[in-house]
LUMDO-739153 format. One line per 4 residues: their letters; for each residue x, y, z of C-alpha. Coordinates in steps of 0.2 Angstrom, whole numbers. Example, Ala and Ser with C-alpha at 12.3 -4.5 7.8 and 13.67 -1.06 7.14 Angstrom:
<dolos>
AS) 62:-22:39; 68:-5:36 .
</dolos>
This chain:
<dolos>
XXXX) -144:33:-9; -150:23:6; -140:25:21; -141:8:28 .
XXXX) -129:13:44; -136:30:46; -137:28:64; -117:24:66 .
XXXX) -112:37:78; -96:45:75; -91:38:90; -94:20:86 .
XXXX) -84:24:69; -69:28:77; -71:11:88; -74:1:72 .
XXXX) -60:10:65; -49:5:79; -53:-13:78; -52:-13:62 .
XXXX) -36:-6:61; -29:-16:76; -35:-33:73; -37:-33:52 .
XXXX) -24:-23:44; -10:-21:57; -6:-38:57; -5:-40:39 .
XXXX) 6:-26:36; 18:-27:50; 19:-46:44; 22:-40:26 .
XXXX) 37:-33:17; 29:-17:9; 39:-12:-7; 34:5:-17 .
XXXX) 39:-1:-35; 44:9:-47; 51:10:-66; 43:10:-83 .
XXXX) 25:6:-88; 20:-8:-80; 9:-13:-93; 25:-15:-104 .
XXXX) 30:-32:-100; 46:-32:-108; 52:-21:-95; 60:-27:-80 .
XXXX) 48:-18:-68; 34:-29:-76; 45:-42:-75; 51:-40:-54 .
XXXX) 33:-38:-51; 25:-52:-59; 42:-63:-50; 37:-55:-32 .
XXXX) 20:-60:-35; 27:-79:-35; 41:-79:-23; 38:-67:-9 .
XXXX) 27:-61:4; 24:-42:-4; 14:-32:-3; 17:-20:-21 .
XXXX) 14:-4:-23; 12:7:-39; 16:28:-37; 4:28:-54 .
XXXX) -10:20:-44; -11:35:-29; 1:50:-35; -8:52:-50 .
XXXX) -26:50:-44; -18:63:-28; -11:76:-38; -26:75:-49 .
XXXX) -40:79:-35; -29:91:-25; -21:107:-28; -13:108:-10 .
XXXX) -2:94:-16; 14:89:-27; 23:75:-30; 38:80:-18 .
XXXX) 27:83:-3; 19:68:-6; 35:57:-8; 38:61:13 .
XXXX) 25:49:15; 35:35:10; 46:35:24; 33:29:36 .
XXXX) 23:20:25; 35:6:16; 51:-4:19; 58:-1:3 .
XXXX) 58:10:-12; 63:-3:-25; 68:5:-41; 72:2:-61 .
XXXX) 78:19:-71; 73:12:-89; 63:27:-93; 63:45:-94 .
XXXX) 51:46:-78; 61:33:-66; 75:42:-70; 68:59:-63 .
XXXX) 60:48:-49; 81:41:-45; 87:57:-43; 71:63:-30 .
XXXX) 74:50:-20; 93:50:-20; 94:68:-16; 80:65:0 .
XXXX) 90:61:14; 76:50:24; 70:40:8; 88:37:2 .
XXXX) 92:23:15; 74:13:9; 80:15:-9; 84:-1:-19 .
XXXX) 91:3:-37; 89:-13:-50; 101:-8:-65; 105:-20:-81 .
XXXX) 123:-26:-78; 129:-20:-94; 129:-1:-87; 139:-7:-72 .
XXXX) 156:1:-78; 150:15:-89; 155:31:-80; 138:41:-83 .
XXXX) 130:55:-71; 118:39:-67; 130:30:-59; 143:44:-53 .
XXXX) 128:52:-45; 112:47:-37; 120:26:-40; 136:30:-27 .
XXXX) 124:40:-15; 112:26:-15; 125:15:-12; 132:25:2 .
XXXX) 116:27:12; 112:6:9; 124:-5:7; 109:-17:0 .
XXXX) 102:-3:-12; 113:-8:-28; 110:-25:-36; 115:-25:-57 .
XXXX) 104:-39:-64; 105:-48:-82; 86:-43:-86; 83:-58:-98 .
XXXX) 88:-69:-82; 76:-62:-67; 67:-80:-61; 87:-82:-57 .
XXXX) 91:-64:-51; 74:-62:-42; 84:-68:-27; 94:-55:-24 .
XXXX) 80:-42:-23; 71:-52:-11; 88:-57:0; 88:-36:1 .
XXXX) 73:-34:6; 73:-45:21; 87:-36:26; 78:-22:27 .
XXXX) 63:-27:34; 74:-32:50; 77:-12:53; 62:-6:44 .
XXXX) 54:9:54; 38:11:45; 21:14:56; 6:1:58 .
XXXX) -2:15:69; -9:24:59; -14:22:42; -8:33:28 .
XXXX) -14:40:11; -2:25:2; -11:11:14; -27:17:13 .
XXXX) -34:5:1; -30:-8:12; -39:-2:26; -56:3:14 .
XXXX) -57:-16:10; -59:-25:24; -72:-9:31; -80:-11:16 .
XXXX) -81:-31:17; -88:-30:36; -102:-15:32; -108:-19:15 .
XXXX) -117:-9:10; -110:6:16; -113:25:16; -99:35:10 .
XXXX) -101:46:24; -99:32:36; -83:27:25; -78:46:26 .
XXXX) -78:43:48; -71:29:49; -54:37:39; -55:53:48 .
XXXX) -50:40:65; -38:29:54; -28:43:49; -30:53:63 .
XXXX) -34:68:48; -52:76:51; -46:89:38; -44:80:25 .
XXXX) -54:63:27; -67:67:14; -54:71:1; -43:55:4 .
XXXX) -57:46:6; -65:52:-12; -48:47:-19; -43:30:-13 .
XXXX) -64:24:-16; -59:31:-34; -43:20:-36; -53:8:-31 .
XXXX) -67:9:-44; -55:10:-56; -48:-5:-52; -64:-15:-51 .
XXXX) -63:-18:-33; -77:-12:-28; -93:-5:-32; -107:8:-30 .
XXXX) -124:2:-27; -141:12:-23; -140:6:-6; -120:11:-3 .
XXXX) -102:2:-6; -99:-15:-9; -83:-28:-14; -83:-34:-30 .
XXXX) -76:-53:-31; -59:-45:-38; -62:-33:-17; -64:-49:-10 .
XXXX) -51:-57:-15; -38:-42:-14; -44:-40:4; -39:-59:8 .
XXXX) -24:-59:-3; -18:-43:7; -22:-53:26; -16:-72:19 .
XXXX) 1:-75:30; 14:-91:32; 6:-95:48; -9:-109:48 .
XXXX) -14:-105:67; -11:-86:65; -22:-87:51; -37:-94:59 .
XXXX) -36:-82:72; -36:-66:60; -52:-75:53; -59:-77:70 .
XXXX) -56:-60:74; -65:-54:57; -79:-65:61; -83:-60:79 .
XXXX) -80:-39:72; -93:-43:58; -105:-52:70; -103:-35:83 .
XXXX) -108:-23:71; -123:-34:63; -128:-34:81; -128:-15:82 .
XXXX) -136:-11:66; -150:-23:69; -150:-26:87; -143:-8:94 .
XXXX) -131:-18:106; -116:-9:110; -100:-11:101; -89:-22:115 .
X) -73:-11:114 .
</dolos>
């Protein structure tokens, strides 16, 4: 493969990464509510997970995670790590833990995060109001301690009713967001997709050693960069974001228009200068690949 950025210092990596970090991706995900969703299948759409989902989509500013999407593809590549160790990560890296138990697998993900002291008060239980009386170990248990630790964590829904009930959901999340304590300054495992975009979108095509640098100064994690790195560019593949070519990474049209889904904001002016700042980082790092000028910051 053609290194087409061969000659990007480390150094000059972990500017990019910076700028990147503080100018692109911050804003975003300080501006957005970032939910980690979980419940059934998602592709079974007769489920209310599917269904939440596809309603947020329409009706607030979230931006949706899926534990199948990293914990899987993690676990899979790792053997340092497991599912618990990697559930800590969640309290800096959302607002909420929104949850359904209508499976087997949401059930035993309910009572991890019950039973976790720290993830408890960003947990937001979704149960079909015909269980709200029934005096099951569900509700007796890891229900009342949810409900203990956030007095917004409990909303009972009629599932064939959620344009209507959708409302609810999003009026606890704002709440939350208010006294959210997740951290923009640095990027984690769960947000590193959404730092990958845009670095791929302004180095096209890139190495993925220069891809490998630039992590290694988002996440503050030399150790561990070319591994997360190898995962996340992965999940991406898979998800038809991006693609390999002989020369390095590049966006697909699916990457491009994630990337600008994940920066689009309510504000018109704030907007413009979020593109602005894009532009003029894209138009610094032409400049010192062809040009060898001097990366300003």
């Amino acid at each position: 493969m053609t290194d087409s950025y061969q000659n990007i210092s480390k150094a000059d990596c972990t500017r990019i990464s910076n700028k990147i970090r503080d100018d692109i991706y911050k804003p975003a995900f300080n501006f957005k509510t970032t939910v980690f969703l979980c419940g059934a299948d998602i592709t079974q759409k007769d489920k209310i997970r599917y269904k939440i989902a596809e309603a947020l989509k329409w009706r607030f500013w979230a931006d949706i995670i899926y534990p199948e999407d990293i914990f899987d593809e993690l676990l899979y590549s790792s053997k340092t790590k497991d599912l618990l160790s990697l559930e800590g990560l969640l309290a800096d890296s959302v607002d909420a833990i929104v949850l359904i138990p209508e499976s087997p697998g949401s059930f035993a993900e309910l009572g991890a995060f019950a039973n976790d002291e720290q993830l408890r008060s960003k947990l937001i239980c979704i149960v079909d109001k015909k269980y709200k009386k029934d005096k099951s170990f569900i509700n007796q248990g890891p229900l009342r301690l949810v409900k203990k630790a956030n007095q917004f964590g409990l909303i009972f829904i009629d599932p064939d009713e959620i344009d209507d009930e959708i409302d609810k959901l999003i009026s606890s999340l704002r709440k939350m967001k208010k006294s959210s304590a997740k951290r923009g300054d640095k990027i984690s495992l769960l947000q590193l997709e959404n730092f990958l975009l845009p670095s791929i979108y302004l180095l096209e095509p890139v190495s993925k050693e220069t891809l490998v640098n630039l992590v290694a100064a988002a996440t503050e994690d030399k150790l561990n960069s070319f591994q997360t790195t190898t995962t996340a560019l992965t999940i991406l593949i898979k998800k038809k974001q991006i693609q390999l070519t002989v020369n390095g990474y590049k966006l697909t049209t699916l990457g491009l228009e994630t990337f600008f889904a994940f920066q689009k904001t309510k504000s018109r002016i704030k907007r413009q200068d979020e593109i602005i700042e894009i532009d003029n980082l894209r138009l610094e790092i032409l400049n010192l690949k062809y040009r060898k000028k001097k990366l300003k910051a």
